[in-house]
C-alpha positions as CSV (number, residue, x, y, z in Angstrom):
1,X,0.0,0.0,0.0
2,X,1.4,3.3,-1.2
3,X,1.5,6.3,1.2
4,X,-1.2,8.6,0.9
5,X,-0.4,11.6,-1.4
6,X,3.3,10.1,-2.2
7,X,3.5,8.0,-5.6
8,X,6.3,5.8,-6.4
9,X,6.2,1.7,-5.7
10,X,4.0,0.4,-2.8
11,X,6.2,-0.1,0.7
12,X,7.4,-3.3,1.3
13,X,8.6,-4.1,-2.6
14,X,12.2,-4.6,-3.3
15,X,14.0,-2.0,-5.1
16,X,14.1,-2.2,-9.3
17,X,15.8,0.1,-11.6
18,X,18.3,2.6,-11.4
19,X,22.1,2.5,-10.3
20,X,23.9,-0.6,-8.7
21,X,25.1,0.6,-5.4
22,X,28.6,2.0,-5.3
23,X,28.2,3.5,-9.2
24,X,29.7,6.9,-9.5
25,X,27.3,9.4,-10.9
26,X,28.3,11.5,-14.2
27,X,29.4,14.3,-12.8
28,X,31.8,12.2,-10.6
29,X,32.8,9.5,-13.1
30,X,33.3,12.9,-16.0
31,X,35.8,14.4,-13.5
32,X,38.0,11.2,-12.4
33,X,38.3,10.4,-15.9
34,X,39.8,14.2,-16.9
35,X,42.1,13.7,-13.8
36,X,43.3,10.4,-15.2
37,X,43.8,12.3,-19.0
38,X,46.2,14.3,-17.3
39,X,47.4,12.1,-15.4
40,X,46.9,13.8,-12.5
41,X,46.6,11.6,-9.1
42,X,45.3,14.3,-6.4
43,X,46.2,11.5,-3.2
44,X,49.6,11.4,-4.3
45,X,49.6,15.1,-4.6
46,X,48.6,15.2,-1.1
47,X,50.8,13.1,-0.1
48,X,53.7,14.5,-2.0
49,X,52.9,18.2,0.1
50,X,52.5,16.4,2.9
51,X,55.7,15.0,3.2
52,X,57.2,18.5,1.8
53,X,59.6,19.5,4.6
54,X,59.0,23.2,2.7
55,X,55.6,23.2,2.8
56,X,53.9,24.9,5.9
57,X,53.2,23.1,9.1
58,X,49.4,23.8,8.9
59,X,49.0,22.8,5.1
60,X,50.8,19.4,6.2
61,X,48.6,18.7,8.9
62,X,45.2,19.4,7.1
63,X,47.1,17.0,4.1
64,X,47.6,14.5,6.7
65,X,44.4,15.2,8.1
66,X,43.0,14.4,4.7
67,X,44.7,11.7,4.0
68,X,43.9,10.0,7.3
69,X,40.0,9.6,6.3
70,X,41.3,7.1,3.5
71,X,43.3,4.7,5.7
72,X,41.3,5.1,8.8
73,X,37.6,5.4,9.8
74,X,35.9,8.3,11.6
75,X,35.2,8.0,15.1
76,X,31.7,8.3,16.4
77,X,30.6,11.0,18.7
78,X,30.9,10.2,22.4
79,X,28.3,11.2,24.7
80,X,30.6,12.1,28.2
81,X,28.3,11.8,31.0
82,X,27.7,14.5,33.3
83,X,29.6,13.0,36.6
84,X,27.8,15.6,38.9
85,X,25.3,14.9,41.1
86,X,22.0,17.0,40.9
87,X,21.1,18.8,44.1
88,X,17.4,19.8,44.8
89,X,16.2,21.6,47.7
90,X,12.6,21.5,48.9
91,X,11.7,24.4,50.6
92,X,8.1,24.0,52.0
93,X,6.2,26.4,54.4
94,X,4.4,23.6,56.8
95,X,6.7,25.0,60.2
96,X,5.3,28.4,59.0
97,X,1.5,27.7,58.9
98,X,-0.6,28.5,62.0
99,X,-2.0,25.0,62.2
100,X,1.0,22.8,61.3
101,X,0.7,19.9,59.5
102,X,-0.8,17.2,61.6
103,X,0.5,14.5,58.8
104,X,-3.0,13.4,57.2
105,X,-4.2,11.8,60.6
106,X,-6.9,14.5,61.4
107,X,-10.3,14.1,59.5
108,X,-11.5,17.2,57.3
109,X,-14.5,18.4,58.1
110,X,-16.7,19.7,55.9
111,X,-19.5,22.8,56.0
């Protein structure tokens, strides 16, 4: 059953058509192959400035820091728990009341 106002095939119904996962699209596929007319290899170009004694220390470090994302994955967020205790005071006005608080024992009476 299709969703209400949303066309397309029926939930629950495999996928058909379109690009095998992992397929570059045009625009990506067009620019790889102009890199590889020119031979032009931009990891090893990374790599080549990385290693660059000459080259700044803050454009080797974002090469490296580039580079890094091919050999290794990223790491997930961390949630750091919050190792303080909460502290809540109750402040209640039953010492102040002219009857006090007889704890619920008394019977109410009514008018």
């Amino acid at each position: 059953m299709a969703i209400a106002g949303k066309g397309g095939r029926p939930l629950g119904y495999p996928k058909s058509g379109g690009r095998k996962k992992g397929t570059p699209n045009k625009a990506t596929l067009a620019v790889a192959e102009k890199l590889a007319s020119v031979g032009c290899d931009p990891i090893l170009g990374l790599a080549g400035i990385a290693m660059d004694k000459k080259s700044s220390r803050e454009l080797r470090a974002r090469c490296y820091i580039e580079l890094a994302q091919y050999m290794h994955p990223k790491r997930k967020p961390v949630d750091v728990p919050n190792e303080q205790p909460t502290v809540m005071n109750a402040i209640t006005a039953l010492d102040a009341s002219p009857e006090g608080c007889d704890g619920g024992n008394q019977p109410i009476s009514e008018p």
